[in-house]
TORKOL-4160 file (C-alpha; in steps of 0.2 Angstrom, whole numbers, padded with zeros to 4 digits, m for minus):
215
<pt num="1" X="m0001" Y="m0028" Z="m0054"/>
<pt num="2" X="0007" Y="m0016" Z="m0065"/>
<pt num="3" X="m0001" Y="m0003" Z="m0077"/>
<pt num="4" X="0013" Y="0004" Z="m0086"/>
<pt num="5" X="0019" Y="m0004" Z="m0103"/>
<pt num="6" X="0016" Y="m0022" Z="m0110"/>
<pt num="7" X="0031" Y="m0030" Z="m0115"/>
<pt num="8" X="0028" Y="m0046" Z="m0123"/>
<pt num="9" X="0045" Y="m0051" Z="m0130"/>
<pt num="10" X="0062" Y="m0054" Z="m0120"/>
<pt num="11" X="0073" Y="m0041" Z="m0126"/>
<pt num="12" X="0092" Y="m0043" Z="m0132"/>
<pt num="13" X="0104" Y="m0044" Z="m0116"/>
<pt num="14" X="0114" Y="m0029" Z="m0122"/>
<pt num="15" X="0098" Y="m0018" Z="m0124"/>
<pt num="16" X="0093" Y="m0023" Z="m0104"/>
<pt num="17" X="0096" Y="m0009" Z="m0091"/>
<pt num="18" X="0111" Y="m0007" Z="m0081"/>
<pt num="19" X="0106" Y="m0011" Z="m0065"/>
<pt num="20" X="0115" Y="m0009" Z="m0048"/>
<pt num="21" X="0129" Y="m0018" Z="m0039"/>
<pt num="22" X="0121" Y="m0022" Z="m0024"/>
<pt num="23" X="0105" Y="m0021" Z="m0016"/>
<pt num="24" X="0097" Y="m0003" Z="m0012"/>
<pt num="25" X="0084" Y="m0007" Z="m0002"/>
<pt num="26" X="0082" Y="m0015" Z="0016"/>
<pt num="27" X="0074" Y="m0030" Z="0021"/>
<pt num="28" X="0067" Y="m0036" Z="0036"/>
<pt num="29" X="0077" Y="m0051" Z="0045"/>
<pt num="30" X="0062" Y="m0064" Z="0047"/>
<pt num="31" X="0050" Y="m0068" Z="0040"/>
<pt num="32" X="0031" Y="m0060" Z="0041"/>
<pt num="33" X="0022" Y="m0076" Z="0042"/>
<pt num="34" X="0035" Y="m0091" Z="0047"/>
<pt num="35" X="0048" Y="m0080" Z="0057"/>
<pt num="36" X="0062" Y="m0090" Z="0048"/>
<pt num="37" X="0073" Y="m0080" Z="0043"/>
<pt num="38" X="0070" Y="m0068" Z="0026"/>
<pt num="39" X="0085" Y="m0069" Z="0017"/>
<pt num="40" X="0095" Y="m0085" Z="0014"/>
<pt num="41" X="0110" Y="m0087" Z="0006"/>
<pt num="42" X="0109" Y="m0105" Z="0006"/>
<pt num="43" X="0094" Y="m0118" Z="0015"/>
<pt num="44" X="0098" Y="m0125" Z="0029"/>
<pt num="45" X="0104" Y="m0143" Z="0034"/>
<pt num="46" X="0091" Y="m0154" Z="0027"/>
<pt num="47" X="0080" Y="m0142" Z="0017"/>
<pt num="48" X="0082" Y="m0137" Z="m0003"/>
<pt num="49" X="0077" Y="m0120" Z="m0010"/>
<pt num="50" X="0065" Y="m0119" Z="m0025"/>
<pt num="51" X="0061" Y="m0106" Z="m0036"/>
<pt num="52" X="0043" Y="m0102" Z="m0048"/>
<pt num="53" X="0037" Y="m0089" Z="m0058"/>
<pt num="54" X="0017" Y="m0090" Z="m0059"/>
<pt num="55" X="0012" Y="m0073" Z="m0062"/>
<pt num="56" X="0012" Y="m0060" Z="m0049"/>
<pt num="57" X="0022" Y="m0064" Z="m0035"/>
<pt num="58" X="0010" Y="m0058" Z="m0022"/>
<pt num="59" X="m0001" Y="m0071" Z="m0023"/>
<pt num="60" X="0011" Y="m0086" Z="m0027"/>
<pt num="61" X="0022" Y="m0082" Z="m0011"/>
<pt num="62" X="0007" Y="m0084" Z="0000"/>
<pt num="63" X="0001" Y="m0102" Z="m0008"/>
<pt num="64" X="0017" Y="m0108" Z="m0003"/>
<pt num="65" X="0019" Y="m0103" Z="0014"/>
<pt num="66" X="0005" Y="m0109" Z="0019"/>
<pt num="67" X="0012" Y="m0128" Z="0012"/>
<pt num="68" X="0017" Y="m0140" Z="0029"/>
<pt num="69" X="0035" Y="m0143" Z="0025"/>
<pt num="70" X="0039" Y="m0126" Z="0019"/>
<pt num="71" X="0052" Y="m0114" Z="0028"/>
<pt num="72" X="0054" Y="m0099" Z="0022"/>
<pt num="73" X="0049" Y="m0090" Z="0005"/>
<pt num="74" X="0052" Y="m0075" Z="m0003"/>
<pt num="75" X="0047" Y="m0064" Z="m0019"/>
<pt num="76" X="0062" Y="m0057" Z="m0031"/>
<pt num="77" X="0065" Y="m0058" Z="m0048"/>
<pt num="78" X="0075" Y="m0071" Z="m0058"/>
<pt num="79" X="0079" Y="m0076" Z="m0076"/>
<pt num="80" X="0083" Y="m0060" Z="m0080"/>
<pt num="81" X="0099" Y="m0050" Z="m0084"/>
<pt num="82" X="0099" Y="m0034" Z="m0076"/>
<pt num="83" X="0106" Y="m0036" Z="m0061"/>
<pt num="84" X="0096" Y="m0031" Z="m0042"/>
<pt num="85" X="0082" Y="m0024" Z="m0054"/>
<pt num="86" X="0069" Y="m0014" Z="m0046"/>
<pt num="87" X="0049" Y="m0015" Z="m0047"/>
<pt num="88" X="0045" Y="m0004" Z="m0057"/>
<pt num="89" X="0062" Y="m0009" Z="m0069"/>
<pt num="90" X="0056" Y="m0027" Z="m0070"/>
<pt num="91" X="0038" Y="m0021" Z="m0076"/>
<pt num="92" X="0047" Y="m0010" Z="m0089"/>
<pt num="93" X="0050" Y="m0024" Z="m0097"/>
<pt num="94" X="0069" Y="m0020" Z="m0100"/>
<pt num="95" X="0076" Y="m0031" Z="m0086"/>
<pt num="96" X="0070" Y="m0049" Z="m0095"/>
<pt num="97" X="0065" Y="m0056" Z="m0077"/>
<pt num="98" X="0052" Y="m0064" Z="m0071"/>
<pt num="99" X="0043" Y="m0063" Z="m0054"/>
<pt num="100" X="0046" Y="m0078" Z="m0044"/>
<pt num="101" X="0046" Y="m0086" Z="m0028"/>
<pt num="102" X="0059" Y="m0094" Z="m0018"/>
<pt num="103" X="0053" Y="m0108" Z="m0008"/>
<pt num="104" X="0062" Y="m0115" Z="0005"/>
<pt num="105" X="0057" Y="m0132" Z="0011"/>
<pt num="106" X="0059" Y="m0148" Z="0019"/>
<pt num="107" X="0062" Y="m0163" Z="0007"/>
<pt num="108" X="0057" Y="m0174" Z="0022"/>
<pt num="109" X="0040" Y="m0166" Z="0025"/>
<pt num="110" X="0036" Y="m0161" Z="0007"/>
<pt num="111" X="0042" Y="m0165" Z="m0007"/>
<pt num="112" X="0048" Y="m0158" Z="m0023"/>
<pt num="113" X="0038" Y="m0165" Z="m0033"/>
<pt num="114" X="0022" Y="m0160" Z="m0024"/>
<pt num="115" X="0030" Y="m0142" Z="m0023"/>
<pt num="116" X="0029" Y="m0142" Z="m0044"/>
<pt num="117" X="0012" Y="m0151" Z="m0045"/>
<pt num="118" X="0004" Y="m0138" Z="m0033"/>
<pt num="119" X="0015" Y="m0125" Z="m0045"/>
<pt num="120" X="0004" Y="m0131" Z="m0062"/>
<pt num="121" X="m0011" Y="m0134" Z="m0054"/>
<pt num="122" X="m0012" Y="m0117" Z="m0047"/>
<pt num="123" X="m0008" Y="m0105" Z="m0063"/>
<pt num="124" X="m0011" Y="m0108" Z="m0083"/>
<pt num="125" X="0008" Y="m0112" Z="m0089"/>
<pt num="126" X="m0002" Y="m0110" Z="m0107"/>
<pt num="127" X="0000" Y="m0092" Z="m0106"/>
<pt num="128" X="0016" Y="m0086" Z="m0112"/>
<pt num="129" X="0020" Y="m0070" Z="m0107"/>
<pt num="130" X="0004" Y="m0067" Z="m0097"/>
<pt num="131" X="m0007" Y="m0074" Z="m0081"/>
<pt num="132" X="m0023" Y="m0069" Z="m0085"/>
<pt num="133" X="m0027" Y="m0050" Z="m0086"/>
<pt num="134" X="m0009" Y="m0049" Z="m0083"/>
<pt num="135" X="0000" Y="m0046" Z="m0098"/>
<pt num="136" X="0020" Y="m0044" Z="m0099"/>
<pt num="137" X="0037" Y="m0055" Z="m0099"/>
<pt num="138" X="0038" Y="m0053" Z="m0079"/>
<pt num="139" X="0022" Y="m0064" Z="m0076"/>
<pt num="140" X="0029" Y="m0078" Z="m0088"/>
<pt num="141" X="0028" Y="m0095" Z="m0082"/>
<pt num="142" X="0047" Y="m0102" Z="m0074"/>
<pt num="143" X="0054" Y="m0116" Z="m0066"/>
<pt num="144" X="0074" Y="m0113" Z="m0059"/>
<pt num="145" X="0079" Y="m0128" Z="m0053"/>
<pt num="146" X="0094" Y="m0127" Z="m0040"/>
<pt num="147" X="0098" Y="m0147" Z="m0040"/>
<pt num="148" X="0102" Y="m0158" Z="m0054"/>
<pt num="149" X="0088" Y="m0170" Z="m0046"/>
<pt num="150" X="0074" Y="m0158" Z="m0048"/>
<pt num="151" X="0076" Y="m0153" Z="m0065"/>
<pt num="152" X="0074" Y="m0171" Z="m0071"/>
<pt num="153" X="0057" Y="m0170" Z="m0058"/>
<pt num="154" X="0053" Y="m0151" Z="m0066"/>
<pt num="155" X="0054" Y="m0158" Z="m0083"/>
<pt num="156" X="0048" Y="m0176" Z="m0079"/>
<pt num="157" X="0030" Y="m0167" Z="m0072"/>
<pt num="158" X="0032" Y="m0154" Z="m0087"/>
<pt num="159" X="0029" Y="m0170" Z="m0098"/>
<pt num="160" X="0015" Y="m0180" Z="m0087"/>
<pt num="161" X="0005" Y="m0161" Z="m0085"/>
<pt num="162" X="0006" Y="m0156" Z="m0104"/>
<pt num="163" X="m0002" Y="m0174" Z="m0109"/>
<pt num="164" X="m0016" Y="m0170" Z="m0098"/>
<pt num="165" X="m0020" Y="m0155" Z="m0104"/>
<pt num="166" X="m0019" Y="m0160" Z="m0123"/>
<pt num="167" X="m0029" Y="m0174" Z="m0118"/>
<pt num="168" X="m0042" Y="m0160" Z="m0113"/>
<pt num="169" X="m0039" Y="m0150" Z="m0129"/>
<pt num="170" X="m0029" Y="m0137" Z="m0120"/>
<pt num="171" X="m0014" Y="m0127" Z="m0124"/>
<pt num="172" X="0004" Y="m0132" Z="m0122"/>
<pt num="173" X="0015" Y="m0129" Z="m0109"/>
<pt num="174" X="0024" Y="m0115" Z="m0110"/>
<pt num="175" X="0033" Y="m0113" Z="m0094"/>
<pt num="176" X="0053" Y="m0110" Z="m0093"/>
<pt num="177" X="0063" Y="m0121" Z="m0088"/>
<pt num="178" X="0082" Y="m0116" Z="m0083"/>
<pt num="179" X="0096" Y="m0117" Z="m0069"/>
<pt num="180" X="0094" Y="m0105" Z="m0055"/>
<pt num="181" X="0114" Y="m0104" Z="m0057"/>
<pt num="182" X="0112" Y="m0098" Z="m0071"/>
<pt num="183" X="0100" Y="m0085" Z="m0068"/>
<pt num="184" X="0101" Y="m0077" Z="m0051"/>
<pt num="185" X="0088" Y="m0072" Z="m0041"/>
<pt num="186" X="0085" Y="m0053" Z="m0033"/>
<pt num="187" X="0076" Y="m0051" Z="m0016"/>
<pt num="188" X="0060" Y="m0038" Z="m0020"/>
<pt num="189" X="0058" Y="m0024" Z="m0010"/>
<pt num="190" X="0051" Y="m0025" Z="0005"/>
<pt num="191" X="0035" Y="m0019" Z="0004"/>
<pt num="192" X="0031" Y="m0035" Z="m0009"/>
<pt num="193" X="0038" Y="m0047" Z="0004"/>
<pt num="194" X="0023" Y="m0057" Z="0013"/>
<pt num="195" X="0011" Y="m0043" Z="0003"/>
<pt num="196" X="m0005" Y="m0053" Z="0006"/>
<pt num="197" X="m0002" Y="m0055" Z="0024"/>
<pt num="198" X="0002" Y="m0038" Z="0026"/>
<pt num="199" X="m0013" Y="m0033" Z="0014"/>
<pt num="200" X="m0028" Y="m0046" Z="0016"/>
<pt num="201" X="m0038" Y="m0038" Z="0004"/>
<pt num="202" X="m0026" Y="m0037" Z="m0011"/>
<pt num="203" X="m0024" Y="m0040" Z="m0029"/>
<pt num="204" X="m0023" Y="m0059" Z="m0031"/>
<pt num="205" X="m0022" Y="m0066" Z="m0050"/>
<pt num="206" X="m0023" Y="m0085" Z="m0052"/>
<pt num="207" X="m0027" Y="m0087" Z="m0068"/>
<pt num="208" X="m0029" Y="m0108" Z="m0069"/>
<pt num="209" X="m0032" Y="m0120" Z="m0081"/>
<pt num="210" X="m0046" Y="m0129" Z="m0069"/>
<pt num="211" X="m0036" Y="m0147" Z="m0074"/>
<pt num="212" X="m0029" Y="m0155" Z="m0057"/>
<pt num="213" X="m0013" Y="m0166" Z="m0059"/>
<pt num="214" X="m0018" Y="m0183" Z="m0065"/>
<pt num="215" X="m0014" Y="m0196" Z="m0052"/>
């Protein structure tokens, strides 16, 4: 959680900060929680690799390790144009990513599908630029889908979610839906990797719309 500015408007590519051309800061080689390794370039044999944004990272990256099937996640920063942003960057507001998590998982063991069900049932993709108390355009909802195969699920479950909740009287569905090629995703420092299992007792935010996924 960030207590600097609110930004609540993406802001023009050209007007983003510069960035950096590679990543300043170290990472640790496994993983806190799986010990898989940290940092992937691709998944291995047999797995995929999903990305989310559902608010702050902290909390999203633990509900997904703990997912049997799951292999490795991390938290960065995708959708965005400045390129290996920092923290305090991306809260700025000037870097136009979003937090996220990248999920690396077992297809055979879990699957996609289930991976974005858990993702809308377990923050309010109503919001906009917020989750909850958390206001700004890096806690926007997103989906970066990496295979041609889970953007027709991502959008397929977008459809079947936001007739549910309109059946409730609820908002519409307002999450981001794009090609992770087309946005890149940044590892975040290191002290935000596996943060809840390194801090038990820290900042969780899951605002939810309390509707489970119809069956």
């Amino acid at each position: 959680m960030f207590l600097g500015r609110k930004q609540t408007a993406l802001v023009a590519p050209e007007q983003t900060l510069p960035g950096r051309s590679e990543r300043p800061w170290h990472l640790s080689e496994r993983h806190a929680v799986l010990d898989a390794p940290l940092v992937t370039d691709t998944a291995p044999a047999g797995h995929e690799v999903a990305v989310f944004g559902l608010g702050c990272f902290w909390g999203a990256e633990e509900i997904y390790w703990q997912v049997p099937g799951v292999w490795s996640t991390s938290v960065g920063y995708a959708g965005g144009t400045t390129p290996h942003p920092s923290y305090e960057e991306v809260c700025s507001g000037r870097t136009n990513h979003t937090e996220a998590v990248r999920v690396v998982f077992d297809p055979a063991v879990v699957s996609y599908a289930d991976l974005v069900k858990r993702f809308f049932e377990v923050h309010d993709p109503t919001q906009g630029m917020r989750q909850g108390n958390d206001v700004g355009t890096q806690y926007r909802s997103a989906i970066y889908w990496t295979t041609p195969q889970q953007e027709a699920v991502a959008r397929e479950l977008t459809e079947v979610y936001g007739a549910e909740l309109a059946r409730r009287g609820l908002g519409s569905i307002t999450t981001e839906i794009r090609s992770a090629e087309d946005t890149p995703y940044y590892y975040a420092e290191d002290v935000h990797q596996q943060y809840l299992h390194k801090n038990p007792f820290g900042y969780r935010c899951h605002a939810n719309t309390g509707v489970a996924f119809p069956a």
